[in-house]
C-alpha positions in Angstrom: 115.1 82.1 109.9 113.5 85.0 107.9 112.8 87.8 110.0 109.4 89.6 110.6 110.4 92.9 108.3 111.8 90.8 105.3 108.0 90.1 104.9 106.8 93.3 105.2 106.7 96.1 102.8 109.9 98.2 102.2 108.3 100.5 99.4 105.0 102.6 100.4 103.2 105.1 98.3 102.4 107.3 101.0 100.5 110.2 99.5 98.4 111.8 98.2 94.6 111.0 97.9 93.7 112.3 94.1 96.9 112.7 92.9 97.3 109.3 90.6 98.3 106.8 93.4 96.7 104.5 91.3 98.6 104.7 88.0 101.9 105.0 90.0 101.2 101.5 91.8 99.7 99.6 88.8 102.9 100.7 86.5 105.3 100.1 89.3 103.8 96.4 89.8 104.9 95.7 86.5 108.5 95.8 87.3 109.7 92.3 88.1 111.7 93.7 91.2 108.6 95.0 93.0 106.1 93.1 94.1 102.6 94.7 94.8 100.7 94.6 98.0 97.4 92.0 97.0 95.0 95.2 97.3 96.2 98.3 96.9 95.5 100.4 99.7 96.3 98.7 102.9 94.8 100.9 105.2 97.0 99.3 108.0 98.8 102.5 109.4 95.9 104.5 108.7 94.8 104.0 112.4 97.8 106.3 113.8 96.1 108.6 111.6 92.5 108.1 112.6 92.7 106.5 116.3 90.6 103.4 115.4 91.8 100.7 113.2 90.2 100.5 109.3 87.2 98.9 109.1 89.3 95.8 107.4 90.6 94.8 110.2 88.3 95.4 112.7 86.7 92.2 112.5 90.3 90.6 112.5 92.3 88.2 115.6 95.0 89.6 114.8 95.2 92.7 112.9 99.5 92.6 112.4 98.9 89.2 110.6 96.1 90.4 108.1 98.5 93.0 107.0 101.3 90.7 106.1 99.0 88.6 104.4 98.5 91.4 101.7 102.1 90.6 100.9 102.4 86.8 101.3 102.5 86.0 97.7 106.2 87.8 97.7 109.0 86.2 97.1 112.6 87.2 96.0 111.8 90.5 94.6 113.9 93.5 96.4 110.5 95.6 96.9 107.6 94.7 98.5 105.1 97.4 97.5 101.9 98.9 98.9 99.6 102.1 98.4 97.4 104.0 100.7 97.4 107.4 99.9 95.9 108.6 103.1 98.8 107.9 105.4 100.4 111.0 104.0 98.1 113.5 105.8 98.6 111.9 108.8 101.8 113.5 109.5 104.5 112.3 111.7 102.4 109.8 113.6 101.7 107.4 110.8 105.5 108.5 109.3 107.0 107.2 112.5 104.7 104.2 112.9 106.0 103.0 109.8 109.6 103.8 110.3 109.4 101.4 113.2 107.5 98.9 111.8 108.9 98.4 108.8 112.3 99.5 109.1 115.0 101.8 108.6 115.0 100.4 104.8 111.6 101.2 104.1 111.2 104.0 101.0 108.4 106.4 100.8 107.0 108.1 97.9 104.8 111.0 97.9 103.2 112.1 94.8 101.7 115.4 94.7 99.3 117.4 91.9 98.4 121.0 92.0 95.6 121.1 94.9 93.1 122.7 92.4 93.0 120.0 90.5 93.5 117.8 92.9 90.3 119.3 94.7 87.8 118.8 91.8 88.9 115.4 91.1 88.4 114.2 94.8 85.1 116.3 94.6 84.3 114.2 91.2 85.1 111.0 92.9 83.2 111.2 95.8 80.1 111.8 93.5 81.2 108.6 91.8 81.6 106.6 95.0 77.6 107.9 96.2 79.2 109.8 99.1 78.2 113.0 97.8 74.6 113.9 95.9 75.0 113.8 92.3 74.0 117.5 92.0 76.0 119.1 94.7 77.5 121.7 93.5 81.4 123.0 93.6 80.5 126.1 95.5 77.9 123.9 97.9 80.2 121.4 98.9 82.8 124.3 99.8 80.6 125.5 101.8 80.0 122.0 103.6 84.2 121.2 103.7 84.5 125.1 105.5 81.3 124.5 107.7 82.9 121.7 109.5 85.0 122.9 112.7 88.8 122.3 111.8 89.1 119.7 114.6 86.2 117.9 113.2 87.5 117.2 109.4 90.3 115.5 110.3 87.8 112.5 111.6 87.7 109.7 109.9 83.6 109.7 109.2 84.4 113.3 108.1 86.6 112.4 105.0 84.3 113.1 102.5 84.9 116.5 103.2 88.4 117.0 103.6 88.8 118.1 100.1 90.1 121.6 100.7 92.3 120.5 103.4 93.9 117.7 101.2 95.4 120.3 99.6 97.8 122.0 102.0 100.8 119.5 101.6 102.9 122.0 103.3 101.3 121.0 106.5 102.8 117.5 106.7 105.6 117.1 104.1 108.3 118.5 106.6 107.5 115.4 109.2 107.8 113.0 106.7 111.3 114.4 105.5 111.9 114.4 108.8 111.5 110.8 109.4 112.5 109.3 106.1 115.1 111.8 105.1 117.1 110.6 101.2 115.0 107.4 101.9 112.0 109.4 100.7 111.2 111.0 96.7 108.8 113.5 96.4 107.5 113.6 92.2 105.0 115.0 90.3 101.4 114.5 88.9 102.3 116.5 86.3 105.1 114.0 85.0 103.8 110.9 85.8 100.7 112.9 83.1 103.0 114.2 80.2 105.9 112.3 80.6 105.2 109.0 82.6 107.9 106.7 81.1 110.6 109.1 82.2 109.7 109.7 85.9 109.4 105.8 86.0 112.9 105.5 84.3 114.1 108.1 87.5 112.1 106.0 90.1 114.1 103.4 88.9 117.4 104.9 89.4 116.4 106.0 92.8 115.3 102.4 93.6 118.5 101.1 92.2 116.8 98.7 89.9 116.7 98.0 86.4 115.1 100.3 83.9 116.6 99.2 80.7 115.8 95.7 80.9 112.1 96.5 82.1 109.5 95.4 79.0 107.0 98.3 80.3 103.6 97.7 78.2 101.5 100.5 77.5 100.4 103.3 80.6 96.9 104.1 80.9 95.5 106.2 83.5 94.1 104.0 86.7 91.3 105.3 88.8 89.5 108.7 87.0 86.1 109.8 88.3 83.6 109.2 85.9 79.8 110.4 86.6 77.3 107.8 85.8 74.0 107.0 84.4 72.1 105.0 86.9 72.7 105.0 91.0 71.7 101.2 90.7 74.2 100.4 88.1 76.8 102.6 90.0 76.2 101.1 93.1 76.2 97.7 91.9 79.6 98.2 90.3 81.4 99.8 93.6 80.4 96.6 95.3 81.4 94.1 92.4 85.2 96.3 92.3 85.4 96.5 96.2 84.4 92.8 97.1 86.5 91.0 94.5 89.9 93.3 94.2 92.1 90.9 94.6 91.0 89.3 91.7 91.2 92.3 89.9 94.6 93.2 90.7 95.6 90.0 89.6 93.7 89.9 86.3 94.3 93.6 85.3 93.8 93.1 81.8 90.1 91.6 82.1 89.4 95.0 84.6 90.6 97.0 81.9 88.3 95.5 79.5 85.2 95.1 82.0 85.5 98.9 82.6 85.8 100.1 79.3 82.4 98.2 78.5 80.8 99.8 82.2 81.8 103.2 81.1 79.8 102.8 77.4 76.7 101.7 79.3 76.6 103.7 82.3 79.7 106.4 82.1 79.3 109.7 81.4 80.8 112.9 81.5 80.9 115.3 84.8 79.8 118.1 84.0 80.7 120.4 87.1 82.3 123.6 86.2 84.7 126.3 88.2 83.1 130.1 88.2 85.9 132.9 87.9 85.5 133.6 90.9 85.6 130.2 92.8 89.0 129.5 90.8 90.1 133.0 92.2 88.9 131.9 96.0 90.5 128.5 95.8 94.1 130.2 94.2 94.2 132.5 97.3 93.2 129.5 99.3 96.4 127.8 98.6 98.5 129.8 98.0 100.8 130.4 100.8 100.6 126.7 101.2 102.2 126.3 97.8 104.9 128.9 98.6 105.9 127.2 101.6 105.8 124.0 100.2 108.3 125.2 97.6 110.5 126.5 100.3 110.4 123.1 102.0 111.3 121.1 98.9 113.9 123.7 97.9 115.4 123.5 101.7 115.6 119.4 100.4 117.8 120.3 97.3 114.7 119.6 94.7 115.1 122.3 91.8 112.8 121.3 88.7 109.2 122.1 90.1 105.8 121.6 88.0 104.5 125.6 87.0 101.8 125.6 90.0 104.9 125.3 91.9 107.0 127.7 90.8 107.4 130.4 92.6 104.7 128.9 95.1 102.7 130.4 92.5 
């Protein structure tokens, strides 16, 4: 009899929102020893994060059984994968949860990107998703994440403006090592960006499946903020990707295609700008949060760190 876990997930993408999530799952689904989750993001630990269940399941019987269903078209592959970025911030709560859930076999990976960057493009993509005003700007919606009492942002119907705060990876990183230990692999934005085929070639090695026999196709970038034309036509397309992603993610080819004909008719550039002196606010900002995360990675034996990181510059 096959056991409740064997049909769970044993690989989760655990963090972080903004910081390419997306690329790292849709490459990874390639590999014929992983096998992805049907959408992406689950969302099914998220409510050890939150206190209230994602509204996915909250119309469900039986909230346990939705989840596996994401994963039911598995079948003798060694990973069963799945992506929700937003567990990550949710510290040791959702880190545990998933330890017991799915097992002491379960692997985490966190991916992290300089928070800068990281803070402009969530700030870009909750333009593109209509939860922020088209002409915000960088130094308004600062103001809006700051103006919100600390106990308040980490609410759910708050996350639009938990930009800054998704940032500080040294708040949560330590309860996640401390729960997953060697069973979890901390990479880089940076090289999944300039050097993607090699930090897939050392995913591999870590996962203990093949990388020399894998016929990877050509990587393109998954998921970037573009600003668009018309609200109808955005608005129109954010329903169309969110109601039928199953389909997409099984015909990711004819996405590809459909998107790159959306973005000629109604993309266009963002054209949001840092001033000196926001850049200089938001490198104080985190600051001591990159120097202690480079303490806590170094205290994990990780030596080759991205510039941001070096020297918790």
């Amino acid at each position: 009899m096959t056991s409740t876990k064997s049909k769970l997930p044993n690989l989760v993408i655990a963090g972080v929102v903004k910081g390419g999530t997306t690329s790292l799952y849709t490459y990874l689904a390639q590999h014929p020893d992983i096998c992805p989750s049907s959408v992406k993001e689950t969302c099914y630990f998220s409510s050890f994060r939150y206190g209230q269940l994602d509204a996915r399941y909250r119309q469900a019987l039986a909230p346990f059984e939705q989840y596996q269903s994401y994963f039911i078209h598995c079948q003798d592959q060694k990973y069963r994968m799945e992506a929700t970025p937003g567990y990550f911030e949710g510290g040791m709560r959702v880190a545990k949860e998933i330890k017991t859930t799915l097992g002491d076999e379960a692997k985490i990976l966190i991916i992290l990107r300089e928070p800068i960057s990281r803070f402009l493009s969530f700030f870009k993509y909750k333009k593109s998703i209509l939860s922020l005003d088209k002409n915000l700007t960088i130094e308004e919606y600062i103001k809006q994440c700051e103006a919100i009492p600390e106990q308040e942002r980490v609410q759910q119907e708050n996350d639009t403006y938990w930009g800054l705060d998704g940032g500080f990876y040294a708040n949560y990183l330590d309860e996640w090592f401390t729960s997953f230990g060697k069973s979890l692999k901390v990479i880089f934005f940076d090289d999944l960006k300039n050097d993607s085929k090699q930090l897939l070639k050392e995913i591999c090695h870590w996962l203990e499946i093949d990388w020399e026999g894998w016929d990877l196709p050509d990587l393109k970038a998954e998921n970037k903020s573009v600003n668009y034309k018309s609200q109808f036509l955005q608005r129109l397309a954010l329903l169309v990707n969110d109601s039928a992603e199953k389909f997409w993610r099984a015909n990711p080819k004819l996405k590809i295609q459909l998107r790159e004909i959306y973005y000629l008719i109604n993309g266009m550039a963002h054209t949001d700008e840092l001033k000196p002196e926001t850049l200089e606010y938001l490198i104080s900002l985190y600051k001591p949060y990159n120097q202690k995360l480079a303490e806590q990675l170094i205290a994990r034996d990780y030596s080759v760190f991205p510039q941001w990181l070096q020297h918790g510059s």
